[in-house]
C-alpha positions as CSV (number, residue, x, y, z in Angstrom):
1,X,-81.9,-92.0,60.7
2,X,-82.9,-93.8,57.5
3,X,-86.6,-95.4,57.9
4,X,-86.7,-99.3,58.4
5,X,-89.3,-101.0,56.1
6,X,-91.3,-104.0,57.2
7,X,-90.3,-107.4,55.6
8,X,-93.7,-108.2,52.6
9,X,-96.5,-110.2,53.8
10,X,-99.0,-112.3,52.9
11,X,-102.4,-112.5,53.2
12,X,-102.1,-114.4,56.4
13,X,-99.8,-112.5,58.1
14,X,-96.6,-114.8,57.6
15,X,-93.5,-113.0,56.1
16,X,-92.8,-113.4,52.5
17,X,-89.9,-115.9,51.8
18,X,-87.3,-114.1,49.8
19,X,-86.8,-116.2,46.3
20,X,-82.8,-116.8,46.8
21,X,-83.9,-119.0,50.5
22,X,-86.5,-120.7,48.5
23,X,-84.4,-121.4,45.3
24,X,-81.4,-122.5,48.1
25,X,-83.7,-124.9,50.0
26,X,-84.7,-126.4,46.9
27,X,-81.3,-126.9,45.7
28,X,-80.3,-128.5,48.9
29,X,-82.8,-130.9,48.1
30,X,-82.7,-131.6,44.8
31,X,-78.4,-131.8,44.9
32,X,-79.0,-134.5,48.2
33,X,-81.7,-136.9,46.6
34,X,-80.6,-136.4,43.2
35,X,-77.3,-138.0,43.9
36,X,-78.8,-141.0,44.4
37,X,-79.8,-141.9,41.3
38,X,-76.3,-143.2,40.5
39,X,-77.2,-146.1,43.3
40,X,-80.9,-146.6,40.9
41,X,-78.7,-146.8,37.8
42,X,-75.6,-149.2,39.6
43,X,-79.2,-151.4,40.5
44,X,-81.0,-151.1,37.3
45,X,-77.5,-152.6,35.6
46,X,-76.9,-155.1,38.0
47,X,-80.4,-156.4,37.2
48,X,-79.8,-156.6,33.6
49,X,-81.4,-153.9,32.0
50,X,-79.0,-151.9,29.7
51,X,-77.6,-148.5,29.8
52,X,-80.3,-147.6,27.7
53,X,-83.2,-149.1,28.9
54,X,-82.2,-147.8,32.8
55,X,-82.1,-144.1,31.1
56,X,-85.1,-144.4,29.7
57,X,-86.7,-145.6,32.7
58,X,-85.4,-142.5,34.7
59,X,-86.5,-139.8,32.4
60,X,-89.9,-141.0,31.7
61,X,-90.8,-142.5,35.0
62,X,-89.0,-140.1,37.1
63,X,-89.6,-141.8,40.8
64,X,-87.6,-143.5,42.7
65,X,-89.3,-145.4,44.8
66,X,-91.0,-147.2,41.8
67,X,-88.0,-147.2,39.9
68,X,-86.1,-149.4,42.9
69,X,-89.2,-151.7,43.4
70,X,-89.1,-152.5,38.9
71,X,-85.6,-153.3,39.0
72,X,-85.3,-154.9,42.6
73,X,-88.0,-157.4,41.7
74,X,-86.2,-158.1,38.0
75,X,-83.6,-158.6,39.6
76,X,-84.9,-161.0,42.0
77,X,-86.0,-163.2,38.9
78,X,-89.6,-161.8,39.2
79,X,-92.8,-161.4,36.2
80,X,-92.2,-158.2,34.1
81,X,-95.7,-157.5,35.1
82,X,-95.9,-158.0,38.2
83,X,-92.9,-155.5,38.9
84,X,-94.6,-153.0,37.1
85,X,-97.5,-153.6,38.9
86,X,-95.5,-153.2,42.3
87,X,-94.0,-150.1,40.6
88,X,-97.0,-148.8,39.3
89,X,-98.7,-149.3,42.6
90,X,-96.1,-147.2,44.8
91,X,-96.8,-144.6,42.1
92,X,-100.2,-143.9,43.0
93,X,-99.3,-141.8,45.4
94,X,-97.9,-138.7,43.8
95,X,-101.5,-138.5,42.0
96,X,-102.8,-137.3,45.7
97,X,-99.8,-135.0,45.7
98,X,-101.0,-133.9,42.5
99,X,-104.1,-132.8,43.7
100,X,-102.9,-131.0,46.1
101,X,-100.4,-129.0,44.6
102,X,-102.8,-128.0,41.9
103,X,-104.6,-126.1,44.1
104,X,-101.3,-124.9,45.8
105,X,-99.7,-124.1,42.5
106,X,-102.5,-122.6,40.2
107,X,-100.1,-123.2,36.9
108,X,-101.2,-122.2,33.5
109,X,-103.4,-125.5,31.7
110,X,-100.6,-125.3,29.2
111,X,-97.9,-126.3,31.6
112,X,-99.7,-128.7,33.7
113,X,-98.8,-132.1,31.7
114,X,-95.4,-131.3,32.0
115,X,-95.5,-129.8,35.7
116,X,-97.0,-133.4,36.3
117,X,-94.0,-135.2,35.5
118,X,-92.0,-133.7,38.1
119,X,-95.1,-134.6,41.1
120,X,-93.1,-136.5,43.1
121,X,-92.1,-136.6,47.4
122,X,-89.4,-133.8,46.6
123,X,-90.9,-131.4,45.0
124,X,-94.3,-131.6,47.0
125,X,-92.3,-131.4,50.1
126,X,-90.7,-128.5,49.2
127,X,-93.5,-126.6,47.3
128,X,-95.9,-127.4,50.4
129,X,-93.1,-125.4,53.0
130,X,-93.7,-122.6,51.5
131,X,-95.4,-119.4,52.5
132,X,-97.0,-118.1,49.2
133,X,-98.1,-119.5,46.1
134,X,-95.0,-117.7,44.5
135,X,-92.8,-119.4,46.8
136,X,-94.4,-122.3,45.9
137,X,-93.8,-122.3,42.5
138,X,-90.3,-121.1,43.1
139,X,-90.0,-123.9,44.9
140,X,-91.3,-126.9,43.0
141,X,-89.7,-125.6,39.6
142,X,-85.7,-125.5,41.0
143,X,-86.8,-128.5,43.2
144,X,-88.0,-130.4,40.1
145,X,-85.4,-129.1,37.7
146,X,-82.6,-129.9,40.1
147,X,-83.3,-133.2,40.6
148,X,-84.8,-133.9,36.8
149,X,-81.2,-133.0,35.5
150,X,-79.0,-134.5,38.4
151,X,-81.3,-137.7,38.7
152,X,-80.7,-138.6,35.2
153,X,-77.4,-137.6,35.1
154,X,-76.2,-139.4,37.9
155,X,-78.3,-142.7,36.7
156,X,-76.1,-142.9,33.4
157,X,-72.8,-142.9,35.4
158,X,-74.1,-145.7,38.0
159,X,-75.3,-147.8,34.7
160,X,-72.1,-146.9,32.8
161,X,-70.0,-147.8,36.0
162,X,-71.8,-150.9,36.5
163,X,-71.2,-152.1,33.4
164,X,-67.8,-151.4,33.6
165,X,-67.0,-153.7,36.8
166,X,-68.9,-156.1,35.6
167,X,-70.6,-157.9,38.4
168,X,-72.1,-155.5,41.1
169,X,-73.0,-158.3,43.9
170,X,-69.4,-158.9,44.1
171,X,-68.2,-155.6,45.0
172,X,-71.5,-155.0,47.1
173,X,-73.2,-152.3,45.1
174,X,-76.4,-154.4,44.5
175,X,-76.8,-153.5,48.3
176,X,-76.9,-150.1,47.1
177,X,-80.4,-149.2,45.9
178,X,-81.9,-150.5,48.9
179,X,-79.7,-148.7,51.3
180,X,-80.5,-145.6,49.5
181,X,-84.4,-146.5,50.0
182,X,-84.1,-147.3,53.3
183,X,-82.2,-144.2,53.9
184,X,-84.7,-141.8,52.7
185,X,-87.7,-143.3,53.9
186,X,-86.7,-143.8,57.4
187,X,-86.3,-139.9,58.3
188,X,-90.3,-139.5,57.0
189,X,-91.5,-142.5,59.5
190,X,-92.5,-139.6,62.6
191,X,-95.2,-141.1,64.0
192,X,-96.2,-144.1,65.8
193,X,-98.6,-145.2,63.0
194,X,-95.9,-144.6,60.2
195,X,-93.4,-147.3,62.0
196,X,-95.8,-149.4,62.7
197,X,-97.7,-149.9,59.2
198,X,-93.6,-150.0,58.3
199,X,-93.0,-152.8,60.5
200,X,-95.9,-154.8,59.4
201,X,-94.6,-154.2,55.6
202,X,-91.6,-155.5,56.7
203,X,-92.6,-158.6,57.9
204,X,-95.4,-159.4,55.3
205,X,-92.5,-158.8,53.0
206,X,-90.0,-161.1,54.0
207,X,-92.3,-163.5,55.5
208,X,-93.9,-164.4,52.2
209,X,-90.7,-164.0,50.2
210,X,-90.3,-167.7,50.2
211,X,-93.4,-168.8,49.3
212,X,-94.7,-166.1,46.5
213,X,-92.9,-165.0,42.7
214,X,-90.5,-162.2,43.0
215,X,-92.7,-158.7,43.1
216,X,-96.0,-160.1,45.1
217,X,-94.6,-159.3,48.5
218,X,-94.0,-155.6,47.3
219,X,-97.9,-156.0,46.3
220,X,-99.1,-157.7,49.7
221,X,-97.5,-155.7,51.9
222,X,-99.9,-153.0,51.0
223,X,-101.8,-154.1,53.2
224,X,-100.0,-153.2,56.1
225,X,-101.3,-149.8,55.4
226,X,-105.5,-150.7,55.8
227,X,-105.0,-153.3,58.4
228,X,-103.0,-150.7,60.6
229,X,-106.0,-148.3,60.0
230,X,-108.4,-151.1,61.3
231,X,-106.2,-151.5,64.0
232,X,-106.4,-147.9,65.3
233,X,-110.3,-147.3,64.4
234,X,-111.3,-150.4,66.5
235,X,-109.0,-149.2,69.2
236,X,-110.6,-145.5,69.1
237,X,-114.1,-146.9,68.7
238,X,-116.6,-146.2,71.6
239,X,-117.1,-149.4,73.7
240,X,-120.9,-149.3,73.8
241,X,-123.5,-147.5,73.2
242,X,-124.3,-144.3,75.7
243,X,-127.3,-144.9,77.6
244,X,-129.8,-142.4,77.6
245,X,-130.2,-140.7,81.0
246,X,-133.1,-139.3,80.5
């Protein structure tokens, strides 16, 4: 009877991922959220910004949640800089992620400025689920490339299409980008804090639509984020001080 050998391992004891699982995970992703990007460039024309300028804006800003919040608030009639300020401001984030994964991915100094293009929710996601630093870098690369490609690709039909048909709000599609944000935000809101500090955004959101320029509700409800972390540290705070039994 022909000898069985044991699957690799790492360090840790967890069994090596082989690369074809990794490479499919991350093509599963990158295929599902890279689709989307025809809803950012159906958006990005519906708020005026040319086929052009909405290409432009995919390949060198690359995420989608600021991408929605630039053209969402231009299109709401709203200050060039204060969209990019919104924009800017929910880009802040993949500069943690980017922390992270350097540590996780360990790339060559030459590669890093362009590795840091594709630091986004996607690719972190994926490179963090992975049991090795090989894996890792399995990961991110067809997760980034997948999406890079199909992102922009997919953003230059919706502009093109847009364009086409003329006015998107009458066949619905400036619904679109929204639907697409909402629809992959809403599976990463787990815990009771996450819905919450949503909730709150929400509300802040809409309730000072009326009375502030297009863009500064984006901006203010940031601060659902700190006041729901006040919230839950004056909750888990000790009543009073322990008296001394001695």
């Amino acid at each position: 009877m022909a000898e069985q050998t044991a699957p690799p391992v790492i360090r840790d004891g967890t069994p090596a991922k082989p690369d074809a699982a990794v490479v499919r995970d991350a093509l599963g992703v990158g295929v599902a959220v890279g689709l989307s990007g025809f809803a950012f460039g159906v958006t990005s024309a519906g708020s005026g910004l040319s086929i052009l300028q909405t290409c432009v804006l995919s390949l060198l800003v690359f995420t989608g949640a600021s991408q929605f919040a630039l053209v969402g608030a231009l299109a709401a009639g709203g200050n060039p800089f204060t969209a990019a300020a919104g924009a800017f401001f929910l880009g802040t984030r993949n500069a943690f992620y980017g922390l992270r994964l350097s540590q996780l991915l360990a790339l060559p100094k030459a590669v890093r400025p362009f590795a840091a293009h594709w630091v986004i929710d996607e690719t972190t996601a994926v490179a963090l689920a992975q049991p090795s630093r090989r894996a890792a870098r399995i990961g991110f690369t067809a997760t980034g490339l997948t999406l890079y490609v199909l992102w922009n690709l997919t953003t230059f039909l919706g502009a093109l299409g847009a364009e086409a048909i003329g006015d998107t709000a009458a066949w619905g599609l400036d619904a679109a980008g929204p639907a697409v944000f909402l629809a992959l935000l809403a599976p990463m809101l787990k815990s009771a804090t996450e819905r919450a500090t949503a909730g709150i955004a929400v509300l802040l959101g809409l309730g000072l639509l009326p009375v502030l320029p297009a863009g500064v509700p984006v901006l203010a409800a940031a601060l659902a984020a700190p006041a729901v972390l006040w919230a839950q540290g004056r909750r888990t705070a000790p009543t009073g001080r322990e008296k001394d039994s001695r």
